[in-house]
Biopython code that builds the backbone (N, CA, C, O; Angstrom):
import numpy as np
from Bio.PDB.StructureBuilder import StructureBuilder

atoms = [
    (1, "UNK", "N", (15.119, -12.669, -12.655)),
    (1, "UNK", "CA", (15.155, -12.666, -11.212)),
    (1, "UNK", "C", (15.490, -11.260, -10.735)),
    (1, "UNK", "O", (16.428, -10.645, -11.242)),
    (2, "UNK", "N", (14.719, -10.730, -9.744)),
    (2, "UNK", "CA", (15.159, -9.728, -9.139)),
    (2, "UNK", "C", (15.629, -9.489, -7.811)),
    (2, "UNK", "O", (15.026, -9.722, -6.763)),
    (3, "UNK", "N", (16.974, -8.912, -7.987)),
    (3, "UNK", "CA", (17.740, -8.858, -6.760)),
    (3, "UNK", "C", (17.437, -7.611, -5.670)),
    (3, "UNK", "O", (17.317, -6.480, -6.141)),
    (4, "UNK", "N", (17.334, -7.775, -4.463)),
    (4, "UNK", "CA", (16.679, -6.528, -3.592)),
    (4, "UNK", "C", (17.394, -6.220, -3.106)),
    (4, "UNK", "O", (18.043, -6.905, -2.316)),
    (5, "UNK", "N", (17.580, -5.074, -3.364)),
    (5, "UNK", "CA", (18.771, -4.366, -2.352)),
    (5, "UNK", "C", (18.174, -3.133, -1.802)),
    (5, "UNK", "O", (17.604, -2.340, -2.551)),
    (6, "UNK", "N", (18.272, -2.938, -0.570)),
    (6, "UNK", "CA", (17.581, -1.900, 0.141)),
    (6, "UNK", "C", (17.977, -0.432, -0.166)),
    (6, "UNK", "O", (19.153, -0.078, -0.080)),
    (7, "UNK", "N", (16.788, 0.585, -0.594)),
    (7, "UNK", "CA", (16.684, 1.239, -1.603)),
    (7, "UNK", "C", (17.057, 2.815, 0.039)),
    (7, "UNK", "O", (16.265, 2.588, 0.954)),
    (8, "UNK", "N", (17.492, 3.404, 0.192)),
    (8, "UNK", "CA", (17.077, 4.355, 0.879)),
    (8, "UNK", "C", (16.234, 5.360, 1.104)),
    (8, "UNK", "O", (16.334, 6.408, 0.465)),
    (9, "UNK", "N", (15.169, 5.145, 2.167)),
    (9, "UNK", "CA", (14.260, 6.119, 2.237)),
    (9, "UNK", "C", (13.768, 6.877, 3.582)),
    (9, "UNK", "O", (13.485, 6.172, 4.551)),
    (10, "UNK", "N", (13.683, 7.941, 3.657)),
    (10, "UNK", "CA", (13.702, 8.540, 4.970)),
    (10, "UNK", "C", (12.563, 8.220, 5.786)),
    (10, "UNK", "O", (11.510, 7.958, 5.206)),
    (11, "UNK", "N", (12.628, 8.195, 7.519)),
    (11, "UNK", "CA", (11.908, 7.445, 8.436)),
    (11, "UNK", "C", (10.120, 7.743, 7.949)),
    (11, "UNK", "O", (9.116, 7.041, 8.059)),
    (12, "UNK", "N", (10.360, 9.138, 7.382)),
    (12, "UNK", "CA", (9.032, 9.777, 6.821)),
    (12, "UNK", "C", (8.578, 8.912, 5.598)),
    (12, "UNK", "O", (7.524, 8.276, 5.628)),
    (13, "UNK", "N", (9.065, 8.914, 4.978)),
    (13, "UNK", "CA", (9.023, 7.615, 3.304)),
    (13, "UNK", "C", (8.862, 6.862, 3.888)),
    (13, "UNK", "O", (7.648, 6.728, 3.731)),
    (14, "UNK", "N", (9.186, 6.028, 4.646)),
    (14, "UNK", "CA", (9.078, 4.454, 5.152)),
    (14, "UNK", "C", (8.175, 4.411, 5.934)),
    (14, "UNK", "O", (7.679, 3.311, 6.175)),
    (15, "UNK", "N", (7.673, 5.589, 6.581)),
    (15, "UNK", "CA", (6.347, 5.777, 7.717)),
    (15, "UNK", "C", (5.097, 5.695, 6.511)),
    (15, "UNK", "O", (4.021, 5.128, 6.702)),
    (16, "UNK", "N", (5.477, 6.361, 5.286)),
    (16, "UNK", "CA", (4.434, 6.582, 4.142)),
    (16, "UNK", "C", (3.846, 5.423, 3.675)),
    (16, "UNK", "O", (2.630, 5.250, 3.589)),
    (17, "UNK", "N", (5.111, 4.247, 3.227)),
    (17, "UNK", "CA", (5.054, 3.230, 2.424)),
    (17, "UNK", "C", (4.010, 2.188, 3.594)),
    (17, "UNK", "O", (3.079, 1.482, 3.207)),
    (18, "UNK", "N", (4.436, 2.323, 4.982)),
    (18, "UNK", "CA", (3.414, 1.641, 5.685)),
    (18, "UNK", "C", (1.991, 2.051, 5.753)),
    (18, "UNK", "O", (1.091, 1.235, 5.557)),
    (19, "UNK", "N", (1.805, 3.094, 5.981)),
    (19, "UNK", "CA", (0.358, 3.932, 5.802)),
    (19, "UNK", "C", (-0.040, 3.049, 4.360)),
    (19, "UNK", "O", (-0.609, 1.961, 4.453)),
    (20, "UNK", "N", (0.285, 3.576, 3.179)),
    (20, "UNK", "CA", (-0.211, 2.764, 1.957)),
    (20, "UNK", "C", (-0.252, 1.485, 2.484)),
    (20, "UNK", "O", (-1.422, 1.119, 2.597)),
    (21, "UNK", "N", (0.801, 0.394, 2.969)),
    (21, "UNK", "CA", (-0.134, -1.054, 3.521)),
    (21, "UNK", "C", (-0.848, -1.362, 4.039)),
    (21, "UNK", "O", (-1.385, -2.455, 3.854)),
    (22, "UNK", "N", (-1.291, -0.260, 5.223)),
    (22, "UNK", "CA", (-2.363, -0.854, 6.066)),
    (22, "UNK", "C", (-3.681, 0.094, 5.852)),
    (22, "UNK", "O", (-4.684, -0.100, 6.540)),
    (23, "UNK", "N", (-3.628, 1.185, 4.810)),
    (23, "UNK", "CA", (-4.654, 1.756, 4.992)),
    (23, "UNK", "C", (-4.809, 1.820, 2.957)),
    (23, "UNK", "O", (-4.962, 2.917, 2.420)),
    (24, "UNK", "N", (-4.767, 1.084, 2.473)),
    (24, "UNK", "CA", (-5.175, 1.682, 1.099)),
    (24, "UNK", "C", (-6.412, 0.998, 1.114)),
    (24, "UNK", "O", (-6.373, -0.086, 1.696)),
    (25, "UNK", "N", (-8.033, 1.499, 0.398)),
    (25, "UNK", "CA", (-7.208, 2.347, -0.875)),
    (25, "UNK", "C", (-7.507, 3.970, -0.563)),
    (25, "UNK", "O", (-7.574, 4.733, -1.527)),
    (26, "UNK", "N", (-7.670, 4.437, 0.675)),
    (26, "UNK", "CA", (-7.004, 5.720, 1.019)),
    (26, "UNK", "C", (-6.472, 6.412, 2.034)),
    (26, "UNK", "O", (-6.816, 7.105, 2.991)),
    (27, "UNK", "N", (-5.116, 5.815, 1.282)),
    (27, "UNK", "CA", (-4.068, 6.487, 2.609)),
    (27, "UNK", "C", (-3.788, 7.848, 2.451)),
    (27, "UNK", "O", (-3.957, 8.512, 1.428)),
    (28, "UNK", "N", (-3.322, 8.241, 3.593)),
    (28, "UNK", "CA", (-3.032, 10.114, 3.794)),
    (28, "UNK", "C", (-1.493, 10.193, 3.362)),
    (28, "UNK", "O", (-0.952, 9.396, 4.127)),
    (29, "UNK", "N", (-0.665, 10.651, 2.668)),
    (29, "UNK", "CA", (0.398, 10.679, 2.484)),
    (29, "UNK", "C", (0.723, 11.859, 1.541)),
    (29, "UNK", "O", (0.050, 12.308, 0.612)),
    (30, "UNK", "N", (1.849, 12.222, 1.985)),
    (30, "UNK", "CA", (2.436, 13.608, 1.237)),
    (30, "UNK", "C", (2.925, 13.404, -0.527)),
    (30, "UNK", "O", (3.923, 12.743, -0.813)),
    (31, "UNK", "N", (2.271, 13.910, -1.334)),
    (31, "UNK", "CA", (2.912, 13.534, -2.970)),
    (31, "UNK", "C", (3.744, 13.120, -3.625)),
    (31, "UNK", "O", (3.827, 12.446, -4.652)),
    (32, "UNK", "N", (4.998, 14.020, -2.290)),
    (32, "UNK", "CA", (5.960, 13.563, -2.725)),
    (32, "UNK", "C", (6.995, 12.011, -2.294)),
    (32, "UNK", "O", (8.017, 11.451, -2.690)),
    (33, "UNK", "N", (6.155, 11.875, -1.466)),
    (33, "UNK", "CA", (6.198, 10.623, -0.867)),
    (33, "UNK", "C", (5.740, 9.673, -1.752)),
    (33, "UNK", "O", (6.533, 8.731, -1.772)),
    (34, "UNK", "N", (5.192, 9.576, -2.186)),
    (34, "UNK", "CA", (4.141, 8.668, -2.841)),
    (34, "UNK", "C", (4.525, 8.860, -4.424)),
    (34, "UNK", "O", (4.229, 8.100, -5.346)),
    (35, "UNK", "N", (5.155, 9.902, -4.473)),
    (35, "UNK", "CA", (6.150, 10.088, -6.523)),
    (35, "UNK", "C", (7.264, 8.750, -6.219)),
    (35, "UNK", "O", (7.205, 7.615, -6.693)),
    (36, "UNK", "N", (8.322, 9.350, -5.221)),
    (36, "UNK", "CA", (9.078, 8.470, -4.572)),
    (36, "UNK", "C", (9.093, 6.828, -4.350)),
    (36, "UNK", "O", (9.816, 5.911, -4.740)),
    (37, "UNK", "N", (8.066, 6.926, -3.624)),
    (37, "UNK", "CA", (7.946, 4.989, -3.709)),
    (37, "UNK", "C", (7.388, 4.702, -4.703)),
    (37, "UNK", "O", (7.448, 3.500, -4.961)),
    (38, "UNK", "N", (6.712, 5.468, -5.579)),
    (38, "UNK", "CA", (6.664, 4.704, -7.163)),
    (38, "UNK", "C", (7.619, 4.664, -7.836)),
    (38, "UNK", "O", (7.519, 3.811, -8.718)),
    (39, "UNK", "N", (8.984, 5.473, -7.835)),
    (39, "UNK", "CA", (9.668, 5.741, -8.682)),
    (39, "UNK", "C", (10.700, 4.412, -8.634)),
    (39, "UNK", "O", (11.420, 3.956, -9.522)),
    (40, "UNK", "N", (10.453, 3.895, -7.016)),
    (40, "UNK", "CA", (11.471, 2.773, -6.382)),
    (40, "UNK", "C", (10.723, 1.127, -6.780)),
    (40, "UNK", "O", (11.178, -0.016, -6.737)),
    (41, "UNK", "N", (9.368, 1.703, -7.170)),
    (41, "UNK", "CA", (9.042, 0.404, -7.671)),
    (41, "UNK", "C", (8.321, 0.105, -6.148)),
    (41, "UNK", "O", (8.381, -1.121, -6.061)),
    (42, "UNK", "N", (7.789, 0.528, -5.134)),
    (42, "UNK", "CA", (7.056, -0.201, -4.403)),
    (42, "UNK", "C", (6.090, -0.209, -4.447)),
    (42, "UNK", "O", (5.470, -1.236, -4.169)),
    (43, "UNK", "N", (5.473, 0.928, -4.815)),
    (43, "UNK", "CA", (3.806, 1.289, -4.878)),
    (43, "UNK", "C", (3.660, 1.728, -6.596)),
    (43, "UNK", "O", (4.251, 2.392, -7.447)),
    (44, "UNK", "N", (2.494, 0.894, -6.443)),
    (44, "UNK", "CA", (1.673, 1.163, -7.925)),
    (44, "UNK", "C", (0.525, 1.629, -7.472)),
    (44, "UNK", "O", (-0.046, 1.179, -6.479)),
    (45, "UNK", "N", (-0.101, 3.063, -8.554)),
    (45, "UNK", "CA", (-1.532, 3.108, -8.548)),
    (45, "UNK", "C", (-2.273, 2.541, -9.255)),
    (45, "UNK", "O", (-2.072, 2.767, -10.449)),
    (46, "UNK", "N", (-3.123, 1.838, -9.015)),
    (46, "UNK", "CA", (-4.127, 1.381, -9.794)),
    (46, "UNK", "C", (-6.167, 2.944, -9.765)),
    (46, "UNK", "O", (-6.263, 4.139, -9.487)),
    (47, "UNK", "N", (-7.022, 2.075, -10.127)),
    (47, "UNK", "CA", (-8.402, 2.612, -10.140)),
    (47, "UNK", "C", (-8.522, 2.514, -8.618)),
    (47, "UNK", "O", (-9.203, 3.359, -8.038)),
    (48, "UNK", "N", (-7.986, 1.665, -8.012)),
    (48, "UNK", "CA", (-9.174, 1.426, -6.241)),
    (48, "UNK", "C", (-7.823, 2.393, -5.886)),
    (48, "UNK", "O", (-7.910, 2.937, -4.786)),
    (49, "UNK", "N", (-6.813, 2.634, -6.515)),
    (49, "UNK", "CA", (-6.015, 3.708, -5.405)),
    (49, "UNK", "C", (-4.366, 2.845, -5.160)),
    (49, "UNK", "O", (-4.132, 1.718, -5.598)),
    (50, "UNK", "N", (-3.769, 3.359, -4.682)),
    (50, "UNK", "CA", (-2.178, 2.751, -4.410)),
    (50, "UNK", "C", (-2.049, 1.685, -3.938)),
    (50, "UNK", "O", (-2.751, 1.670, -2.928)),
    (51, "UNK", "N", (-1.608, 0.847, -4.051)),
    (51, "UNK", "CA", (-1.211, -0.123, -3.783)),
    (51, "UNK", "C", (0.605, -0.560, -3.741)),
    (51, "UNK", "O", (1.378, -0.476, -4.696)),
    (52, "UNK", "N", (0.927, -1.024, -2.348)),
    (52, "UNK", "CA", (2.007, -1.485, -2.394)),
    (52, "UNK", "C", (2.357, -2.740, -3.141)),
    (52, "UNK", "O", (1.632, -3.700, -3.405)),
    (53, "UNK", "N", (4.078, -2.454, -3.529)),
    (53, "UNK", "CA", (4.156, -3.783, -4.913)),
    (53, "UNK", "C", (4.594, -5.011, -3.523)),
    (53, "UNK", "O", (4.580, -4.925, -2.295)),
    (54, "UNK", "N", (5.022, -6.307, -4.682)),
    (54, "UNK", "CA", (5.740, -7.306, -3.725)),
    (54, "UNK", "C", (7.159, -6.683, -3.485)),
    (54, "UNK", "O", (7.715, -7.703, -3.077)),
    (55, "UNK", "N", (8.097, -5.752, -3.457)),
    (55, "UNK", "CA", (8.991, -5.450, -3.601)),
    (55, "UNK", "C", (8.678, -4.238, -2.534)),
    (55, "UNK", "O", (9.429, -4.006, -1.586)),
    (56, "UNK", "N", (7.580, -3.557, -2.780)),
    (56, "UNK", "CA", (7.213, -2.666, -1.319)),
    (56, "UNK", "C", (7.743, -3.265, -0.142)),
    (56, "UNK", "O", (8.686, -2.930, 0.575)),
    (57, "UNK", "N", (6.468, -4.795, -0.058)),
    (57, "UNK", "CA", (5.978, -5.457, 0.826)),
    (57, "UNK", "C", (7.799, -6.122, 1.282)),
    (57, "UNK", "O", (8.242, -5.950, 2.418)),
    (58, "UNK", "N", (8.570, -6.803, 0.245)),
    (58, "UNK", "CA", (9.690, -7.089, 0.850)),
    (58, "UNK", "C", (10.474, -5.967, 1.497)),
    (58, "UNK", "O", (11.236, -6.473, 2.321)),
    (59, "UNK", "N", (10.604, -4.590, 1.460)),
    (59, "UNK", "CA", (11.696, -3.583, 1.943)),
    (59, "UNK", "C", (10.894, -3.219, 3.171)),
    (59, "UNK", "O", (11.523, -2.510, 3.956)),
    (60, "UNK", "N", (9.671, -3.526, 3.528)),
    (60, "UNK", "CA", (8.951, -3.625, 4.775)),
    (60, "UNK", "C", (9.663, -4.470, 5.505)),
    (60, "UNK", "O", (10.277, -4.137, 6.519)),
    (61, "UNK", "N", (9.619, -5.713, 4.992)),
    (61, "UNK", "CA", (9.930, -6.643, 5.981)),
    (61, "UNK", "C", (11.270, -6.583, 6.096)),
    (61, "UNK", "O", (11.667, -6.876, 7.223)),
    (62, "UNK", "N", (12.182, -6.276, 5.235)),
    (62, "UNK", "CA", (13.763, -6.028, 5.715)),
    (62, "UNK", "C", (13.904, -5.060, 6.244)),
    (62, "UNK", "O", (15.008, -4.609, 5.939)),
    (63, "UNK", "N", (13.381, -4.424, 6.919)),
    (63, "UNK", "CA", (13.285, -3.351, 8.192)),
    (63, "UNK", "C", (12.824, -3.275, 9.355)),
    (63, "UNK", "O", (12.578, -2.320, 10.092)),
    (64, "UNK", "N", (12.685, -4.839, 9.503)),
    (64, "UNK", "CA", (12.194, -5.425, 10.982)),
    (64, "UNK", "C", (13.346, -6.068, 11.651)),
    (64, "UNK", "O", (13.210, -6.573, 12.765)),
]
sb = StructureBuilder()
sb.init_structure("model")
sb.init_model(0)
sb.init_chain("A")
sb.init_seg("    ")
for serial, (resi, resn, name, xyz) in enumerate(atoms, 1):
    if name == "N":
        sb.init_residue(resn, " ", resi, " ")
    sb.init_atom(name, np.array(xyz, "f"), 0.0, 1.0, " ", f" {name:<3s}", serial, name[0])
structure = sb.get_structure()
């Protein structure tokens, strides 16, 4: 089981991680943005391009 605990990421990171949801599979986002939310486990790249994880998709929604 994995427990979620909200990971900290700046308004810019969290502006990023949305861009990757609503625009993959090519979103505009800075590298280091995008090293970052992989490193947190939200976004995976695959072949069609980044994709946000279910764990992305939950730290989205705990920020509403």
């Amino acid at each position: 089981m994995t427990v979620h605990a909200p990971k900290l990421l700046t308004p810019e990171e969290f502006a990023s991680l949305i861009e990757i949801a609503i625009t993959s599979p090519t979103p505009v986002v800075p590298a280091p943005h995008l090293a970052k939310l992989m490193s947190l486990g939200y976004v995976i790249v695959t072949s069609k391009g980044p994709l946000v994880t279910g764990d992305g998709l939950i730290r989205i929604t705990e920020s509403e």
